[in-house]
OpenMM code with the backbone's topology and positions (N, CA, C; nanometers):
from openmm import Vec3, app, unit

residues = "UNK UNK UNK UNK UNK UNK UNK UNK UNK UNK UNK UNK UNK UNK UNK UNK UNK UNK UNK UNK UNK UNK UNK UNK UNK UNK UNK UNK UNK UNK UNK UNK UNK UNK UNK UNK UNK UNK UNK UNK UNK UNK UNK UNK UNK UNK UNK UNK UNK UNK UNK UNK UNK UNK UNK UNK UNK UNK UNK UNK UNK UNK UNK UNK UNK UNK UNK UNK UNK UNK UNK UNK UNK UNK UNK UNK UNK UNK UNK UNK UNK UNK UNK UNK UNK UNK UNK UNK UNK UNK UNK UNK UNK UNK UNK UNK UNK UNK UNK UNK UNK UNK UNK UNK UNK UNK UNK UNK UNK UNK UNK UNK UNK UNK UNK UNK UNK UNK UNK UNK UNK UNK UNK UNK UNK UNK UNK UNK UNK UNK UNK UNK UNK UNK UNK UNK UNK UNK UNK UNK UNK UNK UNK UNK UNK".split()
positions = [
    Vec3(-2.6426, 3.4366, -0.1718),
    Vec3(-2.5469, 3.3315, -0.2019),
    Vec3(-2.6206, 3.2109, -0.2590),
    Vec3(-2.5786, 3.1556, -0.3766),
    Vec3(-2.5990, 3.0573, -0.4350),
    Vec3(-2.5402, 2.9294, -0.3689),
    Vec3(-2.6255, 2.8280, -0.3139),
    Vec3(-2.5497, 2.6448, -0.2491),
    Vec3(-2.6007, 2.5887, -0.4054),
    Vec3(-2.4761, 2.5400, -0.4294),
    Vec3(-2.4637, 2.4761, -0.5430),
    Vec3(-2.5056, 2.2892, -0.4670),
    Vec3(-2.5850, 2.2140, -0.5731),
    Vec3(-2.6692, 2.1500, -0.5283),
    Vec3(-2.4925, 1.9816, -0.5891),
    Vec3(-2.5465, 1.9047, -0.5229),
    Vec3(-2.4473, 1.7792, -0.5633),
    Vec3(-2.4308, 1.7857, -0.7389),
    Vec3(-2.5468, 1.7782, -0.7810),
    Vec3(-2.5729, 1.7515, -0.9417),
    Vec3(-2.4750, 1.8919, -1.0242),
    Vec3(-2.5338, 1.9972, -0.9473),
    Vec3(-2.3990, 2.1290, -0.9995),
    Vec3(-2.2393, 2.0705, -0.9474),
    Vec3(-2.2308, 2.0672, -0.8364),
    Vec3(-2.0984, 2.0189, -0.8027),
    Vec3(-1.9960, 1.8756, -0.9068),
    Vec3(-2.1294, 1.8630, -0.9553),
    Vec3(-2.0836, 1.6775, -1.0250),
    Vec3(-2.0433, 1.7483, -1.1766),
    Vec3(-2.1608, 1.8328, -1.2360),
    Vec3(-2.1782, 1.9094, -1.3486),
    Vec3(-1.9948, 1.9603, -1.3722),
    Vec3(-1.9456, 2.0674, -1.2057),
    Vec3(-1.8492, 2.1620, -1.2671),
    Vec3(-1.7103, 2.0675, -1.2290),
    Vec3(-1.7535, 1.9656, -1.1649),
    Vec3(-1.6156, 1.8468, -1.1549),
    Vec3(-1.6227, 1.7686, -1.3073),
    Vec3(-1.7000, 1.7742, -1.3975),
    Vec3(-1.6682, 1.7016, -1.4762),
    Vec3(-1.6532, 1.7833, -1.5895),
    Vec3(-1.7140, 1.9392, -1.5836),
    Vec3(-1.6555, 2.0155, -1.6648),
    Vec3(-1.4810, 2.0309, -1.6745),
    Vec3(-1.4458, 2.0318, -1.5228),
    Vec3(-1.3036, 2.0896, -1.5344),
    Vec3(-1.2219, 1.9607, -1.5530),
    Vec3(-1.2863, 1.7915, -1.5722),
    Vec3(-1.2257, 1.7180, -1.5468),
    Vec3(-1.1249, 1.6649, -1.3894),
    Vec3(-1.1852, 1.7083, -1.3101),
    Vec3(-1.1440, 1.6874, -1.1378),
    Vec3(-1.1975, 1.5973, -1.0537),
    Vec3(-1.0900, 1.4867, -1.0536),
    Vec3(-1.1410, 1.3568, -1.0476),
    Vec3(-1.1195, 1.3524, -0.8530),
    Vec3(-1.0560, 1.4571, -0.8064),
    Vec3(-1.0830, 1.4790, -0.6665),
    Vec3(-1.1834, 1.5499, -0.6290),
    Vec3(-1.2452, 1.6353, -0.7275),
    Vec3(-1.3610, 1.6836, -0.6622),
    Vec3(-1.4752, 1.5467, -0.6905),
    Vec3(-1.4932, 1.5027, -0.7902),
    Vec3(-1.5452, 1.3920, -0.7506),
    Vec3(-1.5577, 1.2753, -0.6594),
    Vec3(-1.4501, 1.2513, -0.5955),
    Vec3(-1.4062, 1.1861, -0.5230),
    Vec3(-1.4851, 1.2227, -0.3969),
    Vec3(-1.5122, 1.3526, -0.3615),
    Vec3(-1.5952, 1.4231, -0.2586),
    Vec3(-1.7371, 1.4134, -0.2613),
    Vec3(-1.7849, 1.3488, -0.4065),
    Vec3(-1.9139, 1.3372, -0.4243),
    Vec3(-1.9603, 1.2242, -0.3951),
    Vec3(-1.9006, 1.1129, -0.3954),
    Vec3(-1.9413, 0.9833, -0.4047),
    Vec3(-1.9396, 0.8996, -0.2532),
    Vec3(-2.0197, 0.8306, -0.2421),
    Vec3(-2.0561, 0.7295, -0.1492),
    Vec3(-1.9139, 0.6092, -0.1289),
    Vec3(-1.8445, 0.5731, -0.0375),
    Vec3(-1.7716, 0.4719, -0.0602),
    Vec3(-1.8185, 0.3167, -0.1256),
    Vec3(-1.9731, 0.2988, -0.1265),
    Vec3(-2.0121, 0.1317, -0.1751),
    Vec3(-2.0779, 0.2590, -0.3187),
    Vec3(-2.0689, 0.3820, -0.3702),
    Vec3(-2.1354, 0.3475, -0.5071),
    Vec3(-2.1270, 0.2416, -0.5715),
    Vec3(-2.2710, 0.2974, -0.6528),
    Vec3(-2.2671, 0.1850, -0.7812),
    Vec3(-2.2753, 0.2840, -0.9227),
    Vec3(-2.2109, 0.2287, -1.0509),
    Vec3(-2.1797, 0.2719, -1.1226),
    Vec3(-2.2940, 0.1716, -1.2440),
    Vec3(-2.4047, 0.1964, -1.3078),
    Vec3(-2.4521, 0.1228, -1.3519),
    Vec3(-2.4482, 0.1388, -1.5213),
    Vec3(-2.3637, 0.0831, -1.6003),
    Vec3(-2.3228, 0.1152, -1.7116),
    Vec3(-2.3839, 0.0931, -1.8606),
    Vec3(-2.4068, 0.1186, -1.9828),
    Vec3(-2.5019, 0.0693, -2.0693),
    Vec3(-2.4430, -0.0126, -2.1398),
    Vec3(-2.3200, -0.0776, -2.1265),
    Vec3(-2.2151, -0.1854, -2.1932),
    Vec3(-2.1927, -0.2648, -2.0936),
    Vec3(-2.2378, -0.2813, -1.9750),
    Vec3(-2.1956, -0.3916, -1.9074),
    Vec3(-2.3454, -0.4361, -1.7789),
    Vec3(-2.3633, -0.5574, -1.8056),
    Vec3(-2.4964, -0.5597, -1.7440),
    Vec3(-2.4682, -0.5345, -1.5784),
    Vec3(-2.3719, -0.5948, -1.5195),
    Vec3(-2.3201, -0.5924, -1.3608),
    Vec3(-2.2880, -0.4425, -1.2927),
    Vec3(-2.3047, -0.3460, -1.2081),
    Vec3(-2.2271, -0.2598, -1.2182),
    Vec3(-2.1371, -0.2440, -1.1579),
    Vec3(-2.0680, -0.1089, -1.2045),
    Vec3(-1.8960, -0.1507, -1.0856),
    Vec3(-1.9380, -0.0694, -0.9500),
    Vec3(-1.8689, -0.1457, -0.8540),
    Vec3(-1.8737, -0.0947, -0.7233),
    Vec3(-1.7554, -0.0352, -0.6690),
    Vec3(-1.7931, 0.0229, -0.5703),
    Vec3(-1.6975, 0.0820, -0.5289),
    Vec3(-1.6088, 0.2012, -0.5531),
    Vec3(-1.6013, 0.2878, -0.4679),
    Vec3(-1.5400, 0.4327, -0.5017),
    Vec3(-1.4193, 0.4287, -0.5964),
    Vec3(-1.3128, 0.3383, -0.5408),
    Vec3(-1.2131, 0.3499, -0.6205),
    Vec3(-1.1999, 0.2837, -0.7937),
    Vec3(-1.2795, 0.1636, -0.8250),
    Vec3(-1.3163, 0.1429, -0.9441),
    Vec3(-1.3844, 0.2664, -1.0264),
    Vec3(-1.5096, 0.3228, -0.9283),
    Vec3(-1.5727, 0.4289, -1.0201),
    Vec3(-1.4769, 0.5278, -1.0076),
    Vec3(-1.4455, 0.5727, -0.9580),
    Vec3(-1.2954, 0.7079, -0.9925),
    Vec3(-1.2402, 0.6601, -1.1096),
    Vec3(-1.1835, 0.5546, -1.1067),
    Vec3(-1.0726, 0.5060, -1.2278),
    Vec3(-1.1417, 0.4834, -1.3284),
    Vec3(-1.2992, 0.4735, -1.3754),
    Vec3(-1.4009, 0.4683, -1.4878),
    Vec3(-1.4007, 0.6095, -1.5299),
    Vec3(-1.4410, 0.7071, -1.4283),
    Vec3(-1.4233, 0.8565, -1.4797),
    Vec3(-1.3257, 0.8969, -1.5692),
    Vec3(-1.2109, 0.8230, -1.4723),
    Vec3(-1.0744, 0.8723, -1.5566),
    Vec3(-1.0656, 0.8244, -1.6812),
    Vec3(-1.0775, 0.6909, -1.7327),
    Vec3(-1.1018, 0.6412, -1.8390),
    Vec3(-1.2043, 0.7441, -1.9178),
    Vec3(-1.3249, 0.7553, -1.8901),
    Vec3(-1.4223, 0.8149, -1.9589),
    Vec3(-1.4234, 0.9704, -1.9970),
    Vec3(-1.3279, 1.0374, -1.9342),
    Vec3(-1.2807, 1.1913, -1.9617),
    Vec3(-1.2113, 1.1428, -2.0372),
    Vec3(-1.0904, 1.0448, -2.0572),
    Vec3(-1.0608, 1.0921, -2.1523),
    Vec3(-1.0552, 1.0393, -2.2995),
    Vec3(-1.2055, 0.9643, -2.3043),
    Vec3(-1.2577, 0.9072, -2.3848),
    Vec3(-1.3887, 0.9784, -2.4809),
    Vec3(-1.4229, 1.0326, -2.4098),
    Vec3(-1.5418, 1.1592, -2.4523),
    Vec3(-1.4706, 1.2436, -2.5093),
    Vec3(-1.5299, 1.2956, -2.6668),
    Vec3(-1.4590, 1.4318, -2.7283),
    Vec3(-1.5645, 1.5412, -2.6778),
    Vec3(-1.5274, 1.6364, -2.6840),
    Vec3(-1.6367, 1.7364, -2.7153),
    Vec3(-1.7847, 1.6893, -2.6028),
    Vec3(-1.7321, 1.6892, -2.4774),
    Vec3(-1.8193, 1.6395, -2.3721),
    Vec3(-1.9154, 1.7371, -2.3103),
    Vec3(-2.0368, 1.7994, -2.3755),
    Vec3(-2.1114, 1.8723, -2.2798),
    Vec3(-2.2125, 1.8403, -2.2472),
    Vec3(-2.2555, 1.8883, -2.1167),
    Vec3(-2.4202, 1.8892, -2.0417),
    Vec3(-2.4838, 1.9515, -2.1631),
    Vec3(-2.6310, 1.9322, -2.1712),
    Vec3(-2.7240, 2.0200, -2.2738),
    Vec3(-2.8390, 2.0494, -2.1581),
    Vec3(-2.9241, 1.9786, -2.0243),
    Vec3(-2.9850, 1.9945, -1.9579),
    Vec3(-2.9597, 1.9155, -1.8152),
    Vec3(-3.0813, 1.9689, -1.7459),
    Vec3(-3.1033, 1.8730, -1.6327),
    Vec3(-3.2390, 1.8577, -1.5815),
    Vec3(-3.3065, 1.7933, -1.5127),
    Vec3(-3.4124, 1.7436, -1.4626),
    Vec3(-3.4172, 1.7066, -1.3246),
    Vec3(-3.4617, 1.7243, -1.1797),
    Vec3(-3.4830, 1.6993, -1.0320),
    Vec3(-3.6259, 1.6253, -1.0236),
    Vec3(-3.5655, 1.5324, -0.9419),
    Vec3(-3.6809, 1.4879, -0.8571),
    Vec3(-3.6588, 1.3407, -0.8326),
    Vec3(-3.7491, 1.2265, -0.8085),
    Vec3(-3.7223, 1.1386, -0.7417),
    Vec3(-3.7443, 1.0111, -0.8032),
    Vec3(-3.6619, 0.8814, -0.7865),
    Vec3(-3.6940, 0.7973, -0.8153),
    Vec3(-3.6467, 0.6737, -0.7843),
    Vec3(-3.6851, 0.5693, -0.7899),
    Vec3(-3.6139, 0.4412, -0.7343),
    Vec3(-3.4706, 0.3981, -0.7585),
    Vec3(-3.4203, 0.3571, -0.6904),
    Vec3(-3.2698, 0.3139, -0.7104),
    Vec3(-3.3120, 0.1680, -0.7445),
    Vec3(-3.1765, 0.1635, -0.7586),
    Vec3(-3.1665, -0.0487, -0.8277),
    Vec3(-3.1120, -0.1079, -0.7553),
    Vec3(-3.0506, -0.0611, -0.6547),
    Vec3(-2.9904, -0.1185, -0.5209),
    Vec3(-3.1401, -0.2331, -0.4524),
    Vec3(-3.1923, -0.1138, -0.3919),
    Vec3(-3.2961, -0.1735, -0.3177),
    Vec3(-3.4926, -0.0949, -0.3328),
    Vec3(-3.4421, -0.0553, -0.4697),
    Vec3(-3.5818, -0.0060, -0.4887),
    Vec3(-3.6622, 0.0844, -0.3767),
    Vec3(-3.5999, 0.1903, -0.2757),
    Vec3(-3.5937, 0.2584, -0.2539),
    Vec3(-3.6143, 0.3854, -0.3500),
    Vec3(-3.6915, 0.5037, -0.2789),
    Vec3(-3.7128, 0.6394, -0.3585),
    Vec3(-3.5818, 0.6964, -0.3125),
    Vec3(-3.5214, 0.7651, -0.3805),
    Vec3(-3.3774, 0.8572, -0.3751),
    Vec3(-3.3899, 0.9953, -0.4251),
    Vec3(-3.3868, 1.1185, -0.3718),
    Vec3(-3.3473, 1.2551, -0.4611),
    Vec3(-3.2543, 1.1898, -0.5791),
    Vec3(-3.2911, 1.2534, -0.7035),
    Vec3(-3.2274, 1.2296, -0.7953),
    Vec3(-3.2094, 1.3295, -0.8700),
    Vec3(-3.1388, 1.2981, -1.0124),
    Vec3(-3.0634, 1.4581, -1.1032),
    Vec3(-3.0971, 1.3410, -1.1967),
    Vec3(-3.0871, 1.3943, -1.3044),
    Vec3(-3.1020, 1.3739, -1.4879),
    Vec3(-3.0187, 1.4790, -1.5217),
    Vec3(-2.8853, 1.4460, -1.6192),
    Vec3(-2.8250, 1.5590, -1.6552),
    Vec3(-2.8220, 1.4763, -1.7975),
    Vec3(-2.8662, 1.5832, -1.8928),
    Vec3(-2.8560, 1.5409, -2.0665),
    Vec3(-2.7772, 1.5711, -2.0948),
    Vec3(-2.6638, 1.4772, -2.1866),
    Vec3(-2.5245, 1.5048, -2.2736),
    Vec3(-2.5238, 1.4773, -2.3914),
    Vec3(-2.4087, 1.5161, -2.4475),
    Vec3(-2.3998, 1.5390, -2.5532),
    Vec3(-2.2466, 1.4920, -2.5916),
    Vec3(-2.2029, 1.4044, -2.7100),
    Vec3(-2.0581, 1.4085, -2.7045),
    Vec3(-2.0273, 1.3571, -2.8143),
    Vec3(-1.9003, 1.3128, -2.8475),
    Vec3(-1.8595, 1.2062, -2.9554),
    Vec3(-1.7602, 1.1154, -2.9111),
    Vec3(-1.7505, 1.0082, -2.9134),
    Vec3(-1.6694, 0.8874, -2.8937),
    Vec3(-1.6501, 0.7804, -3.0615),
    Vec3(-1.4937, 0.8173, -3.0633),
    Vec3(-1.4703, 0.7294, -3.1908),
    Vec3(-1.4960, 0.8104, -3.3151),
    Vec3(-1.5368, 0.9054, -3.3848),
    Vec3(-1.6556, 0.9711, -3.4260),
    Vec3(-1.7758, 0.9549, -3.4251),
    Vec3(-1.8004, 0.8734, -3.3592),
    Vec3(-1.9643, 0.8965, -3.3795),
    Vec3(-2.0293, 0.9757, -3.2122),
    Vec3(-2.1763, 1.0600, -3.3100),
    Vec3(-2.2289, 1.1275, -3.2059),
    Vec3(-2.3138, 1.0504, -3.1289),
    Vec3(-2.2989, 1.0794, -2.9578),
    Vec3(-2.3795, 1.0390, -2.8808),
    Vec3(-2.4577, 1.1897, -2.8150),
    Vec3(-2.5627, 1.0578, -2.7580),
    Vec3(-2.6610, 1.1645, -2.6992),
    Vec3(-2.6857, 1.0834, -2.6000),
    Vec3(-2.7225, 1.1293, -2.4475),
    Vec3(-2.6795, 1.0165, -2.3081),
    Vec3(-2.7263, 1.1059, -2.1951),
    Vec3(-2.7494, 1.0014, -2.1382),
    Vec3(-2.8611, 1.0723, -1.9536),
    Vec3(-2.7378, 1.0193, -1.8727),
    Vec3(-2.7584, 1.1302, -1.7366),
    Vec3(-2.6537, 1.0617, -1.6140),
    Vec3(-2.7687, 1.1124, -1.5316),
    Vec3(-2.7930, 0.9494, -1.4721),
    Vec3(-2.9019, 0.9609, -1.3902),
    Vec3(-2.8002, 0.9186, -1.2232),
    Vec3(-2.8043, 1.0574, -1.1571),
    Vec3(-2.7343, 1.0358, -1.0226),
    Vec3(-2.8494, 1.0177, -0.8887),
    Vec3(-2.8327, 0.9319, -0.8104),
    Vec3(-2.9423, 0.8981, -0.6929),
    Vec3(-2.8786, 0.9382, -0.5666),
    Vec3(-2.9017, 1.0205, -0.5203),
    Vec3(-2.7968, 1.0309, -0.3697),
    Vec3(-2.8691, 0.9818, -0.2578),
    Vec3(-2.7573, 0.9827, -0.1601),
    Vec3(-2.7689, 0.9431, -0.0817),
    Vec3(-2.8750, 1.0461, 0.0585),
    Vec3(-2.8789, 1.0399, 0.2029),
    Vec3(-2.9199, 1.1213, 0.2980),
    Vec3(-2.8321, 1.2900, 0.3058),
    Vec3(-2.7132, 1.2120, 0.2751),
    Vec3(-2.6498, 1.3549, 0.3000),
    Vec3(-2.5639, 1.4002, 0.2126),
    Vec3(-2.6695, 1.3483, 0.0976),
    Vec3(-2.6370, 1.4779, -0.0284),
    Vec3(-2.5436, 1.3728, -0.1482),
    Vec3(-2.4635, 1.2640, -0.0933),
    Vec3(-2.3815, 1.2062, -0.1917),
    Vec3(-2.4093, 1.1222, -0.2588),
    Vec3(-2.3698, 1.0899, -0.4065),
    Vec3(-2.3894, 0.9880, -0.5191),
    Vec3(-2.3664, 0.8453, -0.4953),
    Vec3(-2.5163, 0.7895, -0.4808),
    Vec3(-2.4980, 0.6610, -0.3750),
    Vec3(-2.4894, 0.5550, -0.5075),
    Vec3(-2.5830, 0.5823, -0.6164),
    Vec3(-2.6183, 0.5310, -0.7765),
    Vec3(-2.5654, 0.6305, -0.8906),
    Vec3(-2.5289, 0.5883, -0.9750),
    Vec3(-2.4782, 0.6532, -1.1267),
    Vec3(-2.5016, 0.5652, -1.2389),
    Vec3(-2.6274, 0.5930, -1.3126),
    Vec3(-2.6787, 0.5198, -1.4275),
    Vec3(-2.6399, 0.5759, -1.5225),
    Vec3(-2.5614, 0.5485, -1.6626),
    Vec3(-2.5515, 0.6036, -1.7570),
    Vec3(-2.6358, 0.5503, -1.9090),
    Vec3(-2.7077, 0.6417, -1.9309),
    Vec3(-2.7781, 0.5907, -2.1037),
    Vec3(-2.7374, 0.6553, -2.1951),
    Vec3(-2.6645, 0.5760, -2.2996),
    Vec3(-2.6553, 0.6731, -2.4064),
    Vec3(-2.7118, 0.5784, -2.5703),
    Vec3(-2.7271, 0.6675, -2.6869),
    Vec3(-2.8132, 0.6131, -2.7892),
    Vec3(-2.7762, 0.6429, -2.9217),
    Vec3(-2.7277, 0.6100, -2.9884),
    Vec3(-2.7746, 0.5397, -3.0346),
    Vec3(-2.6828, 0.4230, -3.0664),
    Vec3(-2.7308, 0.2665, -3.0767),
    Vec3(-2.6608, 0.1505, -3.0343),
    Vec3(-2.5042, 0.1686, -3.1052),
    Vec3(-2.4743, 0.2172, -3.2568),
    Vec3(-2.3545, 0.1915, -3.2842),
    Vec3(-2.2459, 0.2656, -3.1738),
    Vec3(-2.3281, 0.4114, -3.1266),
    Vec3(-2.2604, 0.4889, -3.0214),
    Vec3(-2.2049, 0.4278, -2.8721),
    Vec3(-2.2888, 0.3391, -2.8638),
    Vec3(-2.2933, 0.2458, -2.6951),
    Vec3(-2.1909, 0.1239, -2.7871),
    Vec3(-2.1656, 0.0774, -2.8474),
    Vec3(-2.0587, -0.0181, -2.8880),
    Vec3(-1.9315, 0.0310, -2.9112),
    Vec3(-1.9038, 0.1603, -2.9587),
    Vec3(-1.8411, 0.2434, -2.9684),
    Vec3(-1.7429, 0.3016, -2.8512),
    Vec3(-1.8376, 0.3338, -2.7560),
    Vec3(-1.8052, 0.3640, -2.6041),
    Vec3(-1.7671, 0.2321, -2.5463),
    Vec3(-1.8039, 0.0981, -2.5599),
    Vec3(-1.7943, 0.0038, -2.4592),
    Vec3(-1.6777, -0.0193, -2.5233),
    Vec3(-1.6692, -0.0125, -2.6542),
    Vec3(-1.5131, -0.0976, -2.6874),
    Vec3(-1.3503, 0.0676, -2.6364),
    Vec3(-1.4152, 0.1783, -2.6780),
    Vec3(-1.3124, 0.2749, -2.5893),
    Vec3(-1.2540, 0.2548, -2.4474),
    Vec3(-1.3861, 0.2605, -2.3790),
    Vec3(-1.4050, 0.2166, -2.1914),
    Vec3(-1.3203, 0.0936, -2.1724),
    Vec3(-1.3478, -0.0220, -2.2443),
    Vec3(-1.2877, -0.1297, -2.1552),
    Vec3(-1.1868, -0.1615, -2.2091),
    Vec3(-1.1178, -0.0521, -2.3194),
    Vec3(-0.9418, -0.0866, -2.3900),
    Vec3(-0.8817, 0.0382, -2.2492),
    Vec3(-0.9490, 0.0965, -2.2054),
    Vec3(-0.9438, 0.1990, -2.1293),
    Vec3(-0.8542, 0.1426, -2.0039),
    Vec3(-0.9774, 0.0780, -1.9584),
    Vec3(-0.9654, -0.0119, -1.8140),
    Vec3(-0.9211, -0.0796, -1.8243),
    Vec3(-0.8623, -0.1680, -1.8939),
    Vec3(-0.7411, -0.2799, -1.9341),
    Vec3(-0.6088, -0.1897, -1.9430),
    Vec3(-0.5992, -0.0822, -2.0059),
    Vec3(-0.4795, -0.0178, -1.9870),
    Vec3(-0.4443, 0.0419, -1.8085),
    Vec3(-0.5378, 0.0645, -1.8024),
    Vec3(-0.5187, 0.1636, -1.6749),
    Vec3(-0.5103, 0.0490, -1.5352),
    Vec3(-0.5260, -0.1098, -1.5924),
    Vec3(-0.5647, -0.2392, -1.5123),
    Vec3(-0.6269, -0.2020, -1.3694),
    Vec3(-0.7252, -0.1531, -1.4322),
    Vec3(-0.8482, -0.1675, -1.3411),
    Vec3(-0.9455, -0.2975, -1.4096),
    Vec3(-0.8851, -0.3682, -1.5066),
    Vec3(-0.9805, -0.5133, -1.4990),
    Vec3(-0.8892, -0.5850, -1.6172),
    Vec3(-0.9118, -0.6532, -1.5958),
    Vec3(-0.8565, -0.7726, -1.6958),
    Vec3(-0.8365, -0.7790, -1.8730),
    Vec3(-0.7729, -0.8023, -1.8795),
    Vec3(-0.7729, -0.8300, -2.0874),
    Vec3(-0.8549, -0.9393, -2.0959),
    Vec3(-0.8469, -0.9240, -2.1976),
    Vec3(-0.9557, -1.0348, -2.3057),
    Vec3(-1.1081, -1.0035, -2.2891),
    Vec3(-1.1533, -1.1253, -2.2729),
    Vec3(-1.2988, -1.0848, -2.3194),
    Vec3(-1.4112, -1.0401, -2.1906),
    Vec3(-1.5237, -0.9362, -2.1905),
    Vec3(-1.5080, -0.9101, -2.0349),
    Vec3(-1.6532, -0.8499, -2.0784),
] * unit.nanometer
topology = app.Topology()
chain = topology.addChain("A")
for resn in residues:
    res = topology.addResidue(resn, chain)
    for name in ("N", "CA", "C"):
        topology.addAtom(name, app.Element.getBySymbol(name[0]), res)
């Protein structure tokens, strides 16, 4: 028998788009640390409602790899088990290419979620999708943010 590890579990919740199986992954104080917004969002129920925004903002959304092992969080600079999962996608038309760097917690759950993606017109691209996103869905405010 195969134990599918958090980073697989995160992998086939975001393949199928299952924003309750995610919901099972995450820490209640995550942090969501974003490449369009310097602050990150906290909290389970903000980051759920970012997912949701971001599924269905991503075209053509796949994993291409992954990477294990360990590294500091931004919380408190602490070492954390961590995942690197490489993507691949398009937002707006243009192609991105982007890391989801997940940090868990003791018992297995997504305590940190860093996202990088590259190239800059692509990350302006995404930030202006995301936060017409989250203004619709009023998980944050209109205007300028």
């Amino acid at each position: 028998m195969t134990v599918m590890t958090t980073a697989d579990r995160f992998r086939t919740a975001i393949d199928n788009r299952d924003l309750t199986a995610l919901d099972a992954l995450f820490t209640e104080d995550v942090r969501f640390y974003s490449p369009v917004k310097f602050t990150p969002f906290e909290g389970k129920p903000l980051v759920l409602g970012l997912f949701g925004v971001l599924l269905r903002t991503f075209e053509d959304f796949r994993y291409i790899g992954r990477h294990d092992g360990t590294s500091e969080t931004g919380t408190d600079g602490t070492e954390a088990p961590s995942a690197v999962l490489l993507f691949r996608a398009t937002v707006d038309g243009k192609q991105i290419h982007g890391m989801d760097l997940l940090h868990l917690d003791d018992e297995g759950l997504i305590k940190e979620f860093t996202v990088m993606v590259r190239p800059q017109s692509a990350v302006r691209a995404l930030g202006e999708a995301v936060f017409a996103g989250l203004v619709a869905d009023g998980l944050v405010p209109g205007g300028n943010g």
